[in-house]
C-alpha positions as CSV (number, residue, x, y, z in Angstrom):
1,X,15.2,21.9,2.0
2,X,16.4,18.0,2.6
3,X,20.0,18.0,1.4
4,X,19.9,14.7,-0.3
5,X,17.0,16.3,-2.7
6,X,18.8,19.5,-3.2
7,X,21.8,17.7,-4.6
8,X,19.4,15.3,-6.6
9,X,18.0,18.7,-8.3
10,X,21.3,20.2,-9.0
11,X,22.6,17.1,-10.4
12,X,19.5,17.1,-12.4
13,X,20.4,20.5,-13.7
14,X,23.4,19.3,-15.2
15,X,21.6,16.7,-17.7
16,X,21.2,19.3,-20.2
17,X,20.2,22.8,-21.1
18,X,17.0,21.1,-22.3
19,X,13.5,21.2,-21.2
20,X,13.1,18.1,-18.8
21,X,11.4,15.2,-20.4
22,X,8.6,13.2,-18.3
23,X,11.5,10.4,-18.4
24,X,13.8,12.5,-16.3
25,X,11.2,14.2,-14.0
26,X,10.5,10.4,-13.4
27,X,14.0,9.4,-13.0
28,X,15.2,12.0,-10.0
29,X,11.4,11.4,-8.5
30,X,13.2,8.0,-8.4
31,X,15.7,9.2,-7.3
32,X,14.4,11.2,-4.4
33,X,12.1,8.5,-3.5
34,X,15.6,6.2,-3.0
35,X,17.5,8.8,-1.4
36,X,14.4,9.5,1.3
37,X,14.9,6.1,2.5
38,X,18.2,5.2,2.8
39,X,18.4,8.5,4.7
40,X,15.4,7.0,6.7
41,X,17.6,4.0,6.9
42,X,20.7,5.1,8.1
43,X,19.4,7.0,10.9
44,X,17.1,5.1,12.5
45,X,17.8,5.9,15.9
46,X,17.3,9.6,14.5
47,X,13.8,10.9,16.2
48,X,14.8,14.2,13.8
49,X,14.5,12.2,10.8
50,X,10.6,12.7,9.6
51,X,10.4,12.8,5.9
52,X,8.5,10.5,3.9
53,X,7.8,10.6,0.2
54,X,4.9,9.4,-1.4
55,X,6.9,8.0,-4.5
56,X,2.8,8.1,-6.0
57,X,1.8,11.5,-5.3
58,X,-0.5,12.3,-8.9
59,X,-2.3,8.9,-7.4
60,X,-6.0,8.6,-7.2
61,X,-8.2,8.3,-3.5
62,X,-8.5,4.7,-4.3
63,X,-11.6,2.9,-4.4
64,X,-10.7,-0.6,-5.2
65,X,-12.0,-3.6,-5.6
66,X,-10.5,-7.1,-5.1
67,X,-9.9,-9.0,-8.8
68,X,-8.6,-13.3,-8.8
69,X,-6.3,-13.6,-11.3
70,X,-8.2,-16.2,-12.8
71,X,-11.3,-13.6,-13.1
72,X,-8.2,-11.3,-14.4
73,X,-7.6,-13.0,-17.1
74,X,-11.3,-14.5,-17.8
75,X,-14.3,-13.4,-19.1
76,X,-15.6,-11.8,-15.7
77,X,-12.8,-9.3,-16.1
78,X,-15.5,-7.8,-18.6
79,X,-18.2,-7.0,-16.2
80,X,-15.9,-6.3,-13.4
81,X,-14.1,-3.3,-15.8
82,X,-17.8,-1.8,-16.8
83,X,-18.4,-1.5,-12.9
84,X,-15.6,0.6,-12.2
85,X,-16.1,2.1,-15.3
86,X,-19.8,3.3,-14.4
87,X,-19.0,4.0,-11.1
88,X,-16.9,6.1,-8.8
89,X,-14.8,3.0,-8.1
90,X,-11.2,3.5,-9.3
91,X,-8.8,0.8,-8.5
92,X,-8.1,-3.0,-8.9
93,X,-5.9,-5.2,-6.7
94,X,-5.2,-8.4,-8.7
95,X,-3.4,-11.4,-7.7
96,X,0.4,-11.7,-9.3
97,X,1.1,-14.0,-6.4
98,X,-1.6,-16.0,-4.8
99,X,-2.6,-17.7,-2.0
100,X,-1.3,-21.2,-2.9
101,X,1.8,-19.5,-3.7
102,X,1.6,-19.8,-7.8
103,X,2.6,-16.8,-10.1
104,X,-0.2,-15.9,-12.0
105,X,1.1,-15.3,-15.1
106,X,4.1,-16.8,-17.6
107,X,7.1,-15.3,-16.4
108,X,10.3,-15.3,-18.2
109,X,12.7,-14.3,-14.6
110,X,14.9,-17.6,-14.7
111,X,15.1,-16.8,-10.4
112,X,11.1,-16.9,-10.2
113,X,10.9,-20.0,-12.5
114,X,13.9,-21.8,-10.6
115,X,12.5,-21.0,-7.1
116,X,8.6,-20.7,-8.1
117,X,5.8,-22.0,-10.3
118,X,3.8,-20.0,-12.8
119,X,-0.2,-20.6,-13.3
120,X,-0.6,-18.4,-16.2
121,X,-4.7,-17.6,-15.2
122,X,-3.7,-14.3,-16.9
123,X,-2.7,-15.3,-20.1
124,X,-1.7,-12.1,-21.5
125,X,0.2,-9.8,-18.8
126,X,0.9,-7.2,-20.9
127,X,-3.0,-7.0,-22.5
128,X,-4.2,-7.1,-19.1
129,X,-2.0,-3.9,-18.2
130,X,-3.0,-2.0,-21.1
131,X,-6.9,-2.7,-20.8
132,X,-6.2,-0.9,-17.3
133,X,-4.1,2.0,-18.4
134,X,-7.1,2.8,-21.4
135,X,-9.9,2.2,-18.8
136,X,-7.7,4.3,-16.3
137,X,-7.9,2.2,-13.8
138,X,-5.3,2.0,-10.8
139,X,-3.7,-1.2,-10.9
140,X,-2.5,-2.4,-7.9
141,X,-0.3,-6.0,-7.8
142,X,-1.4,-8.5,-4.5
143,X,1.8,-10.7,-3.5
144,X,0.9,-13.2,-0.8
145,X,4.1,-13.4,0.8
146,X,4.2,-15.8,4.0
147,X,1.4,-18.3,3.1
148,X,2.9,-20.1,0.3
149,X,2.7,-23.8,-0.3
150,X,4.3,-24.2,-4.2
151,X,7.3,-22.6,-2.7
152,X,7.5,-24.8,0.4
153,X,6.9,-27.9,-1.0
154,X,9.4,-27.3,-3.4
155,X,11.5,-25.7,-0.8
156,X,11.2,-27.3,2.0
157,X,14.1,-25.6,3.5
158,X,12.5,-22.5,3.4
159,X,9.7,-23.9,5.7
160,X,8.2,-25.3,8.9
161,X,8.6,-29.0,9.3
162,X,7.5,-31.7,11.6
163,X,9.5,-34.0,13.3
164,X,9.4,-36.3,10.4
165,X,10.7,-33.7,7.8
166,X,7.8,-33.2,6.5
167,X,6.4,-30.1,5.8
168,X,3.8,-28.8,7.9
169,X,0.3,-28.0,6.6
170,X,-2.4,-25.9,9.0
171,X,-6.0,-26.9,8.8
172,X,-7.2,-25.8,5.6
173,X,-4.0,-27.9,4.1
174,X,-2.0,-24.6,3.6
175,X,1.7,-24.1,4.2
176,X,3.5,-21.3,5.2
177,X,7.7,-20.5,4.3
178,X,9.7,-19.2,6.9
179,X,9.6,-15.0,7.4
180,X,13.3,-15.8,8.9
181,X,14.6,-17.0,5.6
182,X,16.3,-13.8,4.0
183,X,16.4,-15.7,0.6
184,X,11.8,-16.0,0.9
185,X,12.4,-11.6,1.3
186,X,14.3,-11.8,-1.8
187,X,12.0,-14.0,-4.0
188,X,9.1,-11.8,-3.2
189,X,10.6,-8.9,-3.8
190,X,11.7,-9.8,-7.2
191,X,8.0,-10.5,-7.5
192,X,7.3,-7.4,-6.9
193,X,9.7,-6.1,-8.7
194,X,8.4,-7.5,-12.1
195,X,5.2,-6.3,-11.1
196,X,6.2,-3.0,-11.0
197,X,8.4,-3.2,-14.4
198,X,5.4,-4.3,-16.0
199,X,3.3,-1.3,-15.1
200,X,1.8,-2.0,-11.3
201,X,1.6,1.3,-9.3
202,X,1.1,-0.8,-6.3
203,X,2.9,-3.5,-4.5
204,X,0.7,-5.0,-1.8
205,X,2.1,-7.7,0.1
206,X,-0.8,-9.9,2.0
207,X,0.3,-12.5,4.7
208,X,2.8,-11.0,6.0
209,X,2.8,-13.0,9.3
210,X,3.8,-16.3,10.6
211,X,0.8,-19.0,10.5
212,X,-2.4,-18.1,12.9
213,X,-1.7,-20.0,16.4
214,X,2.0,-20.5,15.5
215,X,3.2,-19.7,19.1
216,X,1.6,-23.5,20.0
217,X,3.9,-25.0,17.7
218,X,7.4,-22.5,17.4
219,X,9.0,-25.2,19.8
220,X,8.0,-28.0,18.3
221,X,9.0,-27.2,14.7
222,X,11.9,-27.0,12.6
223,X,13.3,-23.7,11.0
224,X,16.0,-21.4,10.7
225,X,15.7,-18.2,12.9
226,X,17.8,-16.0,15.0
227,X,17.5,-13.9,17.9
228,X,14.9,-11.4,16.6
229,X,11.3,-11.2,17.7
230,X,8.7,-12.8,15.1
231,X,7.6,-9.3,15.7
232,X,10.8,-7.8,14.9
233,X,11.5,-10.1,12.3
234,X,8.2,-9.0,10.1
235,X,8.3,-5.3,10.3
236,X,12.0,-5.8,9.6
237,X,10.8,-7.6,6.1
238,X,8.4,-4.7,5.2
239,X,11.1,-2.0,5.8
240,X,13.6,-3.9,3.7
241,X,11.1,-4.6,1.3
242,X,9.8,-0.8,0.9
243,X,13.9,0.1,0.8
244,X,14.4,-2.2,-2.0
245,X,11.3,-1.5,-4.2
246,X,11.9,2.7,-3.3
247,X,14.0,3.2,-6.5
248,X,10.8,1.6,-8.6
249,X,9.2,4.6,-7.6
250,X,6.0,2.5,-6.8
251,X,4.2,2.3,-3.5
252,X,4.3,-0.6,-0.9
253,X,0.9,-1.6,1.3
254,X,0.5,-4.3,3.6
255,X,-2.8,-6.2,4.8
256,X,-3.2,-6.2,8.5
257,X,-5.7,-7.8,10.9
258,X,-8.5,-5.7,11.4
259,X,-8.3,-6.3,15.2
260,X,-4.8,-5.3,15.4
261,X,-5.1,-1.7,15.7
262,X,-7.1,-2.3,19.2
263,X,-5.1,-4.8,20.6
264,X,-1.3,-4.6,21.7
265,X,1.1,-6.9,18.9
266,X,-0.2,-9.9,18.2
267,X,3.4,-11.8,19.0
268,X,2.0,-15.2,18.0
269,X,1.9,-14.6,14.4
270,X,4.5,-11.6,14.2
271,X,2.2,-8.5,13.9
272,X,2.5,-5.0,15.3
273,X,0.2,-2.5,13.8
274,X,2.0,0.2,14.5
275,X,5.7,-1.2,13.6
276,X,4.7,-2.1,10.1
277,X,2.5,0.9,9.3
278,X,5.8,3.2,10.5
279,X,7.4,0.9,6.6
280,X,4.7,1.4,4.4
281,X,2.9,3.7,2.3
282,X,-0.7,2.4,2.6
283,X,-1.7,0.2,5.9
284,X,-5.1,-1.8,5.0
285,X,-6.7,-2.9,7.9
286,X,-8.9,-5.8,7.1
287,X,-11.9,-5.0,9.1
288,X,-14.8,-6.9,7.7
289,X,-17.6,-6.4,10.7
290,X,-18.1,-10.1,10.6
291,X,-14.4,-10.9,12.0
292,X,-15.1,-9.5,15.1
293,X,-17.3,-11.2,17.9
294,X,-19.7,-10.0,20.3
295,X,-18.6,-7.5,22.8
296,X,-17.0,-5.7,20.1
297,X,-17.6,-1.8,20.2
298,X,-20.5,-2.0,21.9
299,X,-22.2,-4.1,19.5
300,X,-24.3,-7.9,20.5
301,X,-23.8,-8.8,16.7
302,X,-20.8,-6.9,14.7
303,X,-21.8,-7.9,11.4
304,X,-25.6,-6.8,11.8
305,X,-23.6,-3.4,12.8
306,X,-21.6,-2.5,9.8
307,X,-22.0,1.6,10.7
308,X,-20.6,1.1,14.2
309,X,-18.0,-1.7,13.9
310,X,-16.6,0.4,11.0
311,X,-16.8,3.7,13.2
312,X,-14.9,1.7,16.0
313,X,-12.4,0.1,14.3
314,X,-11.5,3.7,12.5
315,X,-11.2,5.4,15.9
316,X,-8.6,2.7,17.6
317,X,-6.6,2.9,14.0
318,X,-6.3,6.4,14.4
319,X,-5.1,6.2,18.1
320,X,-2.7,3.8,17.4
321,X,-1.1,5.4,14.4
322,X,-1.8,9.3,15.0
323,X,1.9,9.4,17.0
324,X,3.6,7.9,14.4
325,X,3.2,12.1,12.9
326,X,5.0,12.3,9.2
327,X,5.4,8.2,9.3
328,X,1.5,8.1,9.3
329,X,0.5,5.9,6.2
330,X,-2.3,6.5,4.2
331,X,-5.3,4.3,5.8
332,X,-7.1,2.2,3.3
333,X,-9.1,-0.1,4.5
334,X,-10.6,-3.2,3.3
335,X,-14.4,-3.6,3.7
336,X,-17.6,-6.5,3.5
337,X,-19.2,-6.8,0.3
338,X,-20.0,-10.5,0.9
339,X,-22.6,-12.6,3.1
340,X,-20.7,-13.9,6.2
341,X,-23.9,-17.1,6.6
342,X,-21.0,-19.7,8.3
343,X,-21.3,-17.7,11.1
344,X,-24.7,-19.4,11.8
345,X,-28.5,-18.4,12.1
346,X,-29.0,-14.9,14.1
347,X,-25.1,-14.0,14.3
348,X,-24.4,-12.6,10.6
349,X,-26.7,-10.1,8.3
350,X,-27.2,-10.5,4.3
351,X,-25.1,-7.7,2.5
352,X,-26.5,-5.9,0.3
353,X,-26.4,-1.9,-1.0
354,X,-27.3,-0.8,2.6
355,X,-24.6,-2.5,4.4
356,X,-22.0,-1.4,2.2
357,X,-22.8,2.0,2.1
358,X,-22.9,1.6,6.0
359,X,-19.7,0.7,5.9
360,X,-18.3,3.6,3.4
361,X,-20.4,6.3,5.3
362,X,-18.0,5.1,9.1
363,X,-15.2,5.5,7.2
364,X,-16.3,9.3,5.9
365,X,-17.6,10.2,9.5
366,X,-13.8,9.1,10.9
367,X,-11.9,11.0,7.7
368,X,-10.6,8.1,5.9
369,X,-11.8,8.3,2.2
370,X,-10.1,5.9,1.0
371,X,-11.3,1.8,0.9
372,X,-11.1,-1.3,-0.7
373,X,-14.2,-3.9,-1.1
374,X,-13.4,-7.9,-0.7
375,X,-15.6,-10.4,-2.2
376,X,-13.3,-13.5,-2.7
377,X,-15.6,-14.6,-6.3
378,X,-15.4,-11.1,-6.8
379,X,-19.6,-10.8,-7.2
380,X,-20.1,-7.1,-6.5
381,X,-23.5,-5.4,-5.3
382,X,-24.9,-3.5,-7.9
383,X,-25.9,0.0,-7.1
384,X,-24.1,1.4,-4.3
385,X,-23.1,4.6,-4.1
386,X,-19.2,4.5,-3.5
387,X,-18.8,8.3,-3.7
């Protein structure tokens, strides 16, 4: 038995010659959770070090679907709860922190409000995680970390900027804060900690990567960094960040490039597969078949291939994570329930019930039974059989 959790029980012992309550039980699962990995922690040069709690072991095989906050806290959260309700979906991962960077609901933290900027979409938190709790329903809080423009316009610091001092802004008129900046881990990660006080199970962190292309431009602009990798310097966020939210007793996921399980690290924006999926609890590969181009597993046209694109992408996220033995995280995959038409006449198919289930039977055939569906107006197809 793991030393640490044989002294966590003992102590336990000593609370009282009382039955345990569900609040104590909880507390030294806490506990244990903690203890698990700051002895990761502190020997991680260790290769004899292997243990890794799942601080949500009584959770579900999640099948999820992706919820805006402003659908959250509108009146398409109605139709969106009967769907799961009728089905054998399970899960919702909801925007707390979204893509522009706005908190989606009034906070009272004075250190969110001071650094931060609320957009109360969801106008009652605590309703909202109620509804869940009596629909049973897991909830599951998205924090867009990286890509955050309210906190680098008011920051501006914590960001990239041009020449000028101005901050900088990619195509779509985004900006990103800097993954250097120790003080952008710790804003987040209160984030997330609220999230978790208010009754999230689930802390996935989205965006967690310097801007797309940003080796073109890490020359030109100006930021704060030291001599870690933009490699390094991610997974070493998502460690920290699982460390810190470990006493919560919640679980920490991360979004990944689909593509980044069969390539080698994508060092432009900061991403190793297999680095950040060694810190987490849930890795979710975003592997949409119309992200990938032709050539890709055999296939002229990816996204008029959901089956084998699905099938491929499963068997190079095995290979890659397979060594990483009791680190392994749980594989949950997000998936296409949307029409990809930009990509032009003859290169994308119409989703529908067939495609998805496509999709969801790859994913049985390479043992991962666990998934998440994107559709970003959250319009679901009716009728498919998630089972």
């Amino acid at each position: 038995m793991n030393i640490i959790l044989a002294l966590l029980i003992w102590t336990a012992g000593g609370m009282g010659a009382v039955s345990p309550s569900e609040g104590h039980i909880s507390l030294l699962q806490n506990s244990v959770n903690a203890a698990i990995v700051q002895q990761q922690s502190g020997n991680a040069g260790s290769e004899s070090v292997t243990v890794k709690a799942d601080p949500q072991e009584q959770a579900p095989k999640v099948k999820g679907i992706y919820v805006t906050a402003y659908s959250a806290g509108g009146s398409r959260m109605e139709q969106l709860v009967k769907l799961v309700d009728k089905t054998d979906l399970n899960a919702m991962v909801i925007d707390i922190k979204d893509d522009a960077g706005y908190i989606t609901y009034k906070t009272d933290n004075p250190k969110l409000q001071e650094m931060g900027k609320s957009q109360p979409f969801i106008k009652d938190i605590d309703k909202l995680m109620s509804r869940l709790q009596k629909h049973d329903i897991y909830p599951i809080a998205r924090v867009v970390v990286f890509k955050d423009t309210v906190l680098a316009k008011k920051n501006p610091e914590l960001s990239f900027r041009k020449g000028d001092g101005s901050v900088w802004q990619n195509g779509g008129g985004d900006s990103f804060v800097n993954p250097y900046s120790k003080e952008v881990w710790d804003y987040n990660i209160e984030i997330a900690k609220e999230a978790a006080k208010l009754g999230f199970k689930e802390i996935q962190f989205d965006y967690v990567r310097f801007p797309e292309g940003f080796e073109k431009r890490a020359d030109s602009l100006k930021y704060t960094k030291n001599n870690r990798s933009r490699v390094d310097i991610v997974s070493d966020f998502v460690k920290y960040a699982r460390k810190e939210l470990a006493p919560l007793g919640i679980r920490v996921s991360v979004d990944i490039f689909g593509y980044a399980a069969s390539v080698p690290a994508a060092e432009g924006i900061g991403q190793d597969f297999v680095k950040i999926s060694k810190h987490v609890d849930v890795i979710s590969p975003m592997v949409y078949p119309s992200h990938y181009t032709t050539g890709w597993f055999g296939s002229k046209v990816p996204d008029k291939a959901p089956y084998r694109t699905i099938k491929g992408s499963m068997k190079d996220t095995h290979k890659k994570l397979d060594p990483l033995g009791s680190y392994k995280p749980i594989i949950r995959p997000w998936i296409q329930d949307f029409t990809a038409s930009w990509l032009g006449s003859g290169n994308y198919a119409k989703y529908g019930k067939k495609e998805i289930e496509e999709q969801i039977r790859a994913l049985h055939d390479m043992k991962v039974d666990e998934y998440l569906l994107w559709n970003a107006a959250n319009r679901y197809t009716q009728g498919v059989n998630y089972k």
